[in-house]
C-alpha positions as CSV (number, residue, x, y, z in Angstrom):
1,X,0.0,0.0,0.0
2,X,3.1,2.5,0.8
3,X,5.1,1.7,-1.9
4,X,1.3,2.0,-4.3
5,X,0.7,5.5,-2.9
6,X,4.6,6.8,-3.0
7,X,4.7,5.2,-6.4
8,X,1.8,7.1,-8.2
9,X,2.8,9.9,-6.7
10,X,6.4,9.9,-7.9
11,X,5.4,8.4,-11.6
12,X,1.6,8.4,-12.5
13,X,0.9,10.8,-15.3
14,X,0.3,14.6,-13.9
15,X,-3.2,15.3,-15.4
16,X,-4.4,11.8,-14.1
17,X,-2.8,11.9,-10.9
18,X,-4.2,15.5,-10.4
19,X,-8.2,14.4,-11.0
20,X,-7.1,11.6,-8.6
21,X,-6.6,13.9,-6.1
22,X,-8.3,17.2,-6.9
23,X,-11.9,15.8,-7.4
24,X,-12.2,14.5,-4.3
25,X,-10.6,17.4,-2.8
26,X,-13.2,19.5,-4.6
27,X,-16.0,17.7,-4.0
28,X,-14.9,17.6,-0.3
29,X,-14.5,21.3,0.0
30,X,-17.6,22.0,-1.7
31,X,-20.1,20.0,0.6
32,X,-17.7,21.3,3.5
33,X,-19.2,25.1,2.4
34,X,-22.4,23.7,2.4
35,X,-21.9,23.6,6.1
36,X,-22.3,27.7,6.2
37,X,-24.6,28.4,2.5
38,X,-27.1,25.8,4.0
39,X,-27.8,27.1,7.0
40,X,-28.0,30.9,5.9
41,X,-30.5,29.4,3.3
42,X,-32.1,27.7,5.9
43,X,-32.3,30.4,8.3
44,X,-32.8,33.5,5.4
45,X,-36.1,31.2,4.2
46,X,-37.4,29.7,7.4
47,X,-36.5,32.4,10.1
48,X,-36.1,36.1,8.1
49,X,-33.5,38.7,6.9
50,X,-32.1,39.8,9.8
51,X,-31.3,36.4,11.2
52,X,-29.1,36.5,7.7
53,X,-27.7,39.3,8.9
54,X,-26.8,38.1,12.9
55,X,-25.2,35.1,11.2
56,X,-23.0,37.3,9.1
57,X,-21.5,38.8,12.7
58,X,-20.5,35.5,13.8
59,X,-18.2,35.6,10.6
60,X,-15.2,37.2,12.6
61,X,-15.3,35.0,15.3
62,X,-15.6,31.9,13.4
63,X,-12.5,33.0,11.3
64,X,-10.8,33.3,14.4
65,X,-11.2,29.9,15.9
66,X,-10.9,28.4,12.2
67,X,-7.4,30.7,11.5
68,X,-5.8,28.2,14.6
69,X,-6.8,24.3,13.0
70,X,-5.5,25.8,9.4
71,X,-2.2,26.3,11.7
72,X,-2.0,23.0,12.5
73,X,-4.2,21.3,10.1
74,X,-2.5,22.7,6.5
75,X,0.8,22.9,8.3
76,X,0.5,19.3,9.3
77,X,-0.6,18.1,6.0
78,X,2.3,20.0,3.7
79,X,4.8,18.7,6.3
80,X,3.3,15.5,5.9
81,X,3.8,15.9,2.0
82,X,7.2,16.8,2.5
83,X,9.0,14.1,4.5
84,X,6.5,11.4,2.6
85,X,8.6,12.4,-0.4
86,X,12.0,12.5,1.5
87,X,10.5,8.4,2.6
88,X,11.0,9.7,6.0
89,X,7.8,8.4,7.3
90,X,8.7,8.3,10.7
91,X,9.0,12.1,11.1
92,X,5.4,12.3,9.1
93,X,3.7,10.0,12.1
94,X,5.6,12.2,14.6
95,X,3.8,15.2,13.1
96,X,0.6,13.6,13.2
97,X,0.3,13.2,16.9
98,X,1.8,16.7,17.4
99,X,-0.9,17.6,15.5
100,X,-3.6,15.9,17.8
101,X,-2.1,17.5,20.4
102,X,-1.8,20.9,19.3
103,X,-5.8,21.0,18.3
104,X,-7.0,20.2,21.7
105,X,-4.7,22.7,23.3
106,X,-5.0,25.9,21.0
107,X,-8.7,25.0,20.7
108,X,-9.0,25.2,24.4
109,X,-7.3,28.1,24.6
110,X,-9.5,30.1,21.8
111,X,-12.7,29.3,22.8
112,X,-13.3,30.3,26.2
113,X,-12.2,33.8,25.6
114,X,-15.2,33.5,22.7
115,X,-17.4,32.3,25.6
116,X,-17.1,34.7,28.4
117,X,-16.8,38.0,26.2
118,X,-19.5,37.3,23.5
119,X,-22.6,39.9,23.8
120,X,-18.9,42.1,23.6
121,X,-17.8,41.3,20.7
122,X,-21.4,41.2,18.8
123,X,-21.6,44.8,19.6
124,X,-17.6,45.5,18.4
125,X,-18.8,43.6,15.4
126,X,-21.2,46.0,14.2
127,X,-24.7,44.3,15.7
128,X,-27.6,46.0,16.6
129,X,-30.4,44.5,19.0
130,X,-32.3,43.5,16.1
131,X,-29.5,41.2,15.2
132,X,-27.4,40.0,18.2
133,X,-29.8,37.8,19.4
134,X,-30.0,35.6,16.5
135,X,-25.9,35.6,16.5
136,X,-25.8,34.8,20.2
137,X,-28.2,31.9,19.7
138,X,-26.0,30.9,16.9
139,X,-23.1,31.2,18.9
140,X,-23.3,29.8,22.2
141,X,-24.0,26.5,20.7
142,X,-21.7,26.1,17.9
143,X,-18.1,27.8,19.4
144,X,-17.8,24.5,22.0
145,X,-18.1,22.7,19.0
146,X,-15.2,24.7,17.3
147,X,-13.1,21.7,18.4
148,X,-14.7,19.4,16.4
149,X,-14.4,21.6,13.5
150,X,-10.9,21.6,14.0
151,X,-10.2,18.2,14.2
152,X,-11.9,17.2,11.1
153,X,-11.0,19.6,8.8
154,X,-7.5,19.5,9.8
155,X,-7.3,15.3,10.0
156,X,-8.8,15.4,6.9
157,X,-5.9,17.3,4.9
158,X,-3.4,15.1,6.6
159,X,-5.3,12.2,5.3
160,X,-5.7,13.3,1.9
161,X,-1.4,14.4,2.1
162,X,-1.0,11.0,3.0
163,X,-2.6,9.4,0.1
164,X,-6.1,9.4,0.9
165,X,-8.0,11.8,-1.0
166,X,-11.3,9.8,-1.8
167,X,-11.4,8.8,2.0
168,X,-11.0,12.3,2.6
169,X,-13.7,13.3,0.3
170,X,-16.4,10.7,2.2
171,X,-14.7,12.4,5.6
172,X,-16.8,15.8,4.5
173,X,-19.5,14.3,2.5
174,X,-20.7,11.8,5.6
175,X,-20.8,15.2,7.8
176,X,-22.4,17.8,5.6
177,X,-25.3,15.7,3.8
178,X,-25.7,15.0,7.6
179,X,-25.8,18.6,8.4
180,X,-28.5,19.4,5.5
181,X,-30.9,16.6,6.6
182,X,-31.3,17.8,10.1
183,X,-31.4,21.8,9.1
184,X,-34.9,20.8,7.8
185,X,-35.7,18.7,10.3
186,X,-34.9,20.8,12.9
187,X,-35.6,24.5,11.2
188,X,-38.6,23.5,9.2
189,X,-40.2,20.8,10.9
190,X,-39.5,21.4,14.4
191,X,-39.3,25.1,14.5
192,X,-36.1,25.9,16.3
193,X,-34.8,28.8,14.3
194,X,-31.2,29.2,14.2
195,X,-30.9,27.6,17.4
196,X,-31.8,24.0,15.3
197,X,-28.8,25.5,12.8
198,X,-26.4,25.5,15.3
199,X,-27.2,22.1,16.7
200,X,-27.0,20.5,13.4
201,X,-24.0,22.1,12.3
202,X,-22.3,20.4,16.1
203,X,-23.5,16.7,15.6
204,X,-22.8,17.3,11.7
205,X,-18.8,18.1,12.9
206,X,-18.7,15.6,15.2
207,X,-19.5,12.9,13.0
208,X,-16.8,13.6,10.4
209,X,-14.5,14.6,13.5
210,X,-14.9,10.2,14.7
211,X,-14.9,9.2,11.2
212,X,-11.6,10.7,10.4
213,X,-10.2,10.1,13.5
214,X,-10.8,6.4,13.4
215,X,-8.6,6.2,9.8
216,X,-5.5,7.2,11.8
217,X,-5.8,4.7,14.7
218,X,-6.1,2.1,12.2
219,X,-3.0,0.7,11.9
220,X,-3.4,-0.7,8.1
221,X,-3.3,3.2,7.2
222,X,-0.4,4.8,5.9
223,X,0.0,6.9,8.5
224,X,-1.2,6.0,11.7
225,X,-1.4,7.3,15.6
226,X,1.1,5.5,18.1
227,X,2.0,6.2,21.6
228,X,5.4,8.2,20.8
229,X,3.7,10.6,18.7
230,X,2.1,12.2,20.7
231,X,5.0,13.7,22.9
232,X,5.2,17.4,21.9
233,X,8.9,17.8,20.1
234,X,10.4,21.3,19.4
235,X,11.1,20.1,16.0
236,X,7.5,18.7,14.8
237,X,5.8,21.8,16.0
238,X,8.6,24.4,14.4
239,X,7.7,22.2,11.0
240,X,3.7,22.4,11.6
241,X,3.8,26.5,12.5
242,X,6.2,27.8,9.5
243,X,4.0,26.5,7.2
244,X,1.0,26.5,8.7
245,X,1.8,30.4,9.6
246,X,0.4,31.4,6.2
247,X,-3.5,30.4,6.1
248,X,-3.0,30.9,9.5
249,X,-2.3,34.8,9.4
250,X,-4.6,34.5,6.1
251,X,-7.9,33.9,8.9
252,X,-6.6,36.1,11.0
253,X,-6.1,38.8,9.1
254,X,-9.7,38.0,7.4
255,X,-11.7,38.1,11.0
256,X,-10.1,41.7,11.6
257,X,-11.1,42.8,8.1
258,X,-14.1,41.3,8.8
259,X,-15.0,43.1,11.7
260,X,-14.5,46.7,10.0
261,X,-16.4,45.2,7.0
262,X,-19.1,44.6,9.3
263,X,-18.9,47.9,11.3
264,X,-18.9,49.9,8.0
265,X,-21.7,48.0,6.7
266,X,-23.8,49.7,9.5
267,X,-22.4,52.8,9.1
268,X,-23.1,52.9,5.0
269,X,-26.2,50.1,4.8
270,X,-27.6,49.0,7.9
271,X,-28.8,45.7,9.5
272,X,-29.7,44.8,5.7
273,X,-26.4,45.4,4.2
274,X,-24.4,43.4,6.7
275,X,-26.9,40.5,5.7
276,X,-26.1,40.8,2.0
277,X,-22.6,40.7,2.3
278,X,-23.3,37.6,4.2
279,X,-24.9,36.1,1.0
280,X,-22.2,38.3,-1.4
281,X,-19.5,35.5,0.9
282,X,-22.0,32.5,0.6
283,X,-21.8,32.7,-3.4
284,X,-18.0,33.6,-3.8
285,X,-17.2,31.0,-1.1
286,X,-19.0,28.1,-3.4
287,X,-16.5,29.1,-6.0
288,X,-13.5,29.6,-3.7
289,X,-13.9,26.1,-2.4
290,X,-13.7,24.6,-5.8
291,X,-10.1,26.3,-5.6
292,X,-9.3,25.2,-2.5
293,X,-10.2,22.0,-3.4
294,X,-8.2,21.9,-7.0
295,X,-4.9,23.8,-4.8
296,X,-5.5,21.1,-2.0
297,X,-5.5,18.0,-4.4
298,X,-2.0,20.2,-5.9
299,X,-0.6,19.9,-2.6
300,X,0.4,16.3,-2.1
301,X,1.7,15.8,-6.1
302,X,4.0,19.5,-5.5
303,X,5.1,18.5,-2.0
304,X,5.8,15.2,-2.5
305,X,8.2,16.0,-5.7
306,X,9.5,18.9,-4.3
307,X,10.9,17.0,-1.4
308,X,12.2,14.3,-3.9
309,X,14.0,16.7,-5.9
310,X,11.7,16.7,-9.0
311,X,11.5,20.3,-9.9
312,X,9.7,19.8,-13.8
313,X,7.0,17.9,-12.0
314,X,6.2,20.3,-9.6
315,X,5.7,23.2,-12.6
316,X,4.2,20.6,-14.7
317,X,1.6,20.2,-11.9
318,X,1.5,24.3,-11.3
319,X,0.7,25.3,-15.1
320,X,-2.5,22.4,-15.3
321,X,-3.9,23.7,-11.8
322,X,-3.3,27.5,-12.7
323,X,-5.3,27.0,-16.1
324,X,-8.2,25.1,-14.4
325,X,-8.3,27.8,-11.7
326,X,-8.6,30.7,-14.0
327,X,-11.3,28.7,-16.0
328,X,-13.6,28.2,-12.8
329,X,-13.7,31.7,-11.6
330,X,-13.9,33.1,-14.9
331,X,-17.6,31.1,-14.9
332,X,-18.6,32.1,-11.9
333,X,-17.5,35.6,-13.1
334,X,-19.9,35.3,-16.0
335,X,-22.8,33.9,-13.8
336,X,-22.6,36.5,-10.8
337,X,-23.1,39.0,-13.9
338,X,-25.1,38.0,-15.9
339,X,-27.6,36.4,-12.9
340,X,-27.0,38.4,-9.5
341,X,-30.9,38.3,-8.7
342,X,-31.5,34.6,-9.5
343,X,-28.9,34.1,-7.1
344,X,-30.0,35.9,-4.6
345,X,-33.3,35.3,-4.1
346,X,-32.3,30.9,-3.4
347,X,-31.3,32.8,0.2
348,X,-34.0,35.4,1.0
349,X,-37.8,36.5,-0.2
350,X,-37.1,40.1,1.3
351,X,-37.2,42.5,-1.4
352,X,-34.8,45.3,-0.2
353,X,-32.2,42.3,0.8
354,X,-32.8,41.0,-2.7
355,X,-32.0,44.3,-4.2
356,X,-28.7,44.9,-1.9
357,X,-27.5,41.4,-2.5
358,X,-27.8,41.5,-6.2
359,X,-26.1,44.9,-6.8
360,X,-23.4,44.2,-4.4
361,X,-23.0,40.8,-6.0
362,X,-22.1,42.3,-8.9
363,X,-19.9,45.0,-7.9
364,X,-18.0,42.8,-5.3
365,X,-17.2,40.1,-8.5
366,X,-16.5,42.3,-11.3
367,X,-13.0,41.3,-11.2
368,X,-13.1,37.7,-10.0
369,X,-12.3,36.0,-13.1
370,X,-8.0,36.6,-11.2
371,X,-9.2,35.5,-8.4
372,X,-8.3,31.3,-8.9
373,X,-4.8,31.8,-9.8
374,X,-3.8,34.2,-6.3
375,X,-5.1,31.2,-4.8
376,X,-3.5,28.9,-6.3
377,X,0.1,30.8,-6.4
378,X,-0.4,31.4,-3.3
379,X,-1.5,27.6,-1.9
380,X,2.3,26.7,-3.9
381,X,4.4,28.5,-2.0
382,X,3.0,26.9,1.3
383,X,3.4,23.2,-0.9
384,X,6.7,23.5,-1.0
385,X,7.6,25.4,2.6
386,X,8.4,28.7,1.2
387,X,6.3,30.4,4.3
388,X,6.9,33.5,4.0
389,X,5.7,34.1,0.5
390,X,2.8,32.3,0.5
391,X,2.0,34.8,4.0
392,X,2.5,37.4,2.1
393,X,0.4,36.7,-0.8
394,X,-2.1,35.5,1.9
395,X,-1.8,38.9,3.6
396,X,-1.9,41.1,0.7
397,X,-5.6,41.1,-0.7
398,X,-7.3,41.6,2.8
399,X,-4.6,44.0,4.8
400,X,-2.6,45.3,1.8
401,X,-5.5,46.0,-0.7
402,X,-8.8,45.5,0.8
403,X,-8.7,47.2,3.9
404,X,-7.0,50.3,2.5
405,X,-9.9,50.2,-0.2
406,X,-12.8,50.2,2.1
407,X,-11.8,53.0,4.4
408,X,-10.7,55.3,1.2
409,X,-13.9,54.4,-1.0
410,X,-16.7,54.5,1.0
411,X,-17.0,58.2,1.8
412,X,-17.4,59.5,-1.6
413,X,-19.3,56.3,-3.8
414,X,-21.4,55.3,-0.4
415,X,-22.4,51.5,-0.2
416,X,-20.8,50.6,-3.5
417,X,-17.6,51.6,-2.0
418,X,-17.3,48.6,0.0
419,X,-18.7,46.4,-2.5
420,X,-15.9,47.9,-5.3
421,X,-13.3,47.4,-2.6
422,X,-13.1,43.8,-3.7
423,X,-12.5,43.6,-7.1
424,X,-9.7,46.0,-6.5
425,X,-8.2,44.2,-4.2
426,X,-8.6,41.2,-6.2
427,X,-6.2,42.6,-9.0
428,X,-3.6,44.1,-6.9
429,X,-3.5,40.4,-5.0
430,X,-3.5,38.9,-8.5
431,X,-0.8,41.0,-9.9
432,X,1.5,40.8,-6.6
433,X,1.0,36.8,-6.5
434,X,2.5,36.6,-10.9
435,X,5.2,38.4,-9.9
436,X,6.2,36.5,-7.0
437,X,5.5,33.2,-9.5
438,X,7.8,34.4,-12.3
439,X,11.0,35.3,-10.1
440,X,10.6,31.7,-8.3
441,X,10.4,29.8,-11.5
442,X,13.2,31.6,-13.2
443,X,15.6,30.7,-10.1
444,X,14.3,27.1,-10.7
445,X,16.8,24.7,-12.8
446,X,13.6,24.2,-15.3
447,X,12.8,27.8,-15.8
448,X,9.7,27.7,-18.0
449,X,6.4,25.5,-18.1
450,X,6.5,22.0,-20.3
């Protein structure tokens, strides 16, 4: 089975081997955002706009908690990559259990402070009392849970690293098909309003947390748990955080922006407009993940044959997955254009929501067609342990471009300020991330694509 797994990855054909491990990557990714487009369908059609609108406040929180199991979970699962391709499995198990570890202790040490200052941070955040009810509901339920969020999404990167990608893609399907049967059973048929969200979304982690811990106790898995590997080591956790570093200062940076996004929704829009940017994320996230997921099933083929040494493989891979990046934004470009109110409306009946949403939906993706190869460009660079430029790349659409754009534009264009902030920021990302590619490829020994 080792030998199978380190084999295809070494030899298999790079357009084969990449649907091997990007469609279930993709299709993982995109039931896990059905976690969060679910329930604000659920809640925007069964309990009203503004419970749309509290959900949208527990965005910066949520980013918060999530920004710590991307430390551990995507640093785990490139480091994996790495010493899988340098057949130094032993060092790969050691990081698995340091993993485990590191989980239970940062998501200890996150969510309390969520906890006890919460009606606090719902007001920092830009929520009125029409609002922070529904987000406090929301809330107090699903941030104890954070922990099983963690643990599955980060297991199951390690697990798809390892060579594991359609077992990884059941890992996310088992939880969120869960998740939408019991939003209408517990919104629509028994009534519970967001509260019912929140509990579903809980069991809904859970579930995938068990299922994907139980693949690494089994000991007929590539990579599996034993007692030594859990003993913190200075060595496992410095290979976890430098890599990890980069989607991790990516969440953080987009909670903070996401609080002042919030705060000058108020200011310029109201309740309502904080609501619509809620379903402005819900749409762009559906076509995100499908990046995330294409970049994620990148990550084991680039890290794997950068740590052996095969530099033409690793661009060989690059060039397919930059193309099929570009191709699926530039669709949902042409969608969110030419269809912003058919969009819309499969999240909310309000008509001033509906006419919000559409119009910012079209503003805030005028330029999204760069948007798949910044992500991409950017997911290399933490493939292959370059840290600090994939942080930067990370960093430099929400705190370099974004944040800058939404404090300057907003005063003299209003509303449509904040929702032209984006696309800005999308091209100066874009731009920033090409040149960062071009200089790293021409210091490589095979400087061009083949």
């Amino acid at each position: 089975m080792n030998n199978e797994i380190t084999h295809k990855l070494e030899h298999e054909k790079t357009g084969r081997l990449l649907l091997q491990y990007a469609i279930p990557a993709v299709i993982g990714t995109l039931i896990n955002s059905l976690y969060n487009i679910v329930d604000r369908i659920f809640i925007g059609q069964g309990v009203g706009p503004y419970a749309i609108s509290g959900l949208t406040l527990t965005f910066p929180i949520f980013l918060f908690l999530q920004a710590f199991g991307m430390l551990v979970g995507a640093g785990a699962a490139a480091r994996i990559s790495i010493y899988l391709g340098r057949k130094e499995t032993h060092k790969a198990e050691r990081i698995l259990g340091n993993a485990f570890v590191l989980i239970l202790i940062l998501s200890t040490l996150t969510i309390l402070p969520c906890m006890l200052f919460m009606e606090e941070l719902l007001v920092l955040f830009g929520g009125s009392e029409r609002t922070i009810p529904y987000a406090a509901d929301y809330l107090y339920i699903t941030v104890p849970g954070n922990l099983f969020a963690s643990l599955s999404f980060g297991f199951n990167a390690m697990m798809r690293a390892s060579g594991y990608p359609r077992k990884a893609m059941f890992t996310m399907i088992i939880g969120a098909v869960l998740n939408i049967l019991l939003d209408a059973l517990f919104i629509l048929v028994l009534d519970m309003g967001i509260q019912g969200a929140a509990i579903a979304t809980i069991i809904s982690m859970g579930v995938s947390a068990g299922y994907v811990l139980s693949h690494f106790i089994d000991k007929k898995s590539l990579l599996h748990f034993t007692k030594k590997c859990f003993r913190l080591q200075r060595e496992a956790i410095a290979g976890i955080v430098t890599i990890g570093i980069s989607p991790f200062s990516m969440q953080m940076a987009a909670s903070l922006v996401s609080v002042f996004l919030n705060y000058s929704l108020k200011l310029y829009g109201g309740d309502l407009a904080i609501g619509a940017n809620g379903i402005i994320n819900s749409v762009a996230l559906l076509n995100i993940m499908l990046i995330v997921g294409i970049a994620q099933g990148m990550q084991p083929i680039v890290g794997y044959n950068y740590g052996a040494g095969n530099q033409k493989r690793v661009l060989q891979t690059l060039k397919l997955v930059v193309i099929t990046a570009t191709c699926v934004t530039g669709l949902g470009w042409v969608v969110s254009q030419l269809f912003p109110t058919l969009i819309v409306v499969a999240f909310t009946v309000d008509p001033d929501l509906i006419e919000i949403s559409a119009n910012g939906l079209k503003l805030c993706l005028s330029a999204f067609l760069v948007v798949g190869s910044q992500i991409v460009i950017s997911q290399f660079f933490q493939s292959i342990g370059m840290a600090w430029k994939s942080i930067f790349l990370s960093l430099s659409r929400q705190v370099l471009f974004l944040l800058p754009a939404v404090i300057l534009l907003p005063p003299f264009l209003g509303l449509d300020g904040i929702w032209y902030a984006s696309p800005l920021s999308d091209i100066m990302a874009a731009s920033f991330a090409w040149i960062f590619l071009a200089r790293h490829v021409k210091n490589m020994k095979n400087n061009a694509f083949r």
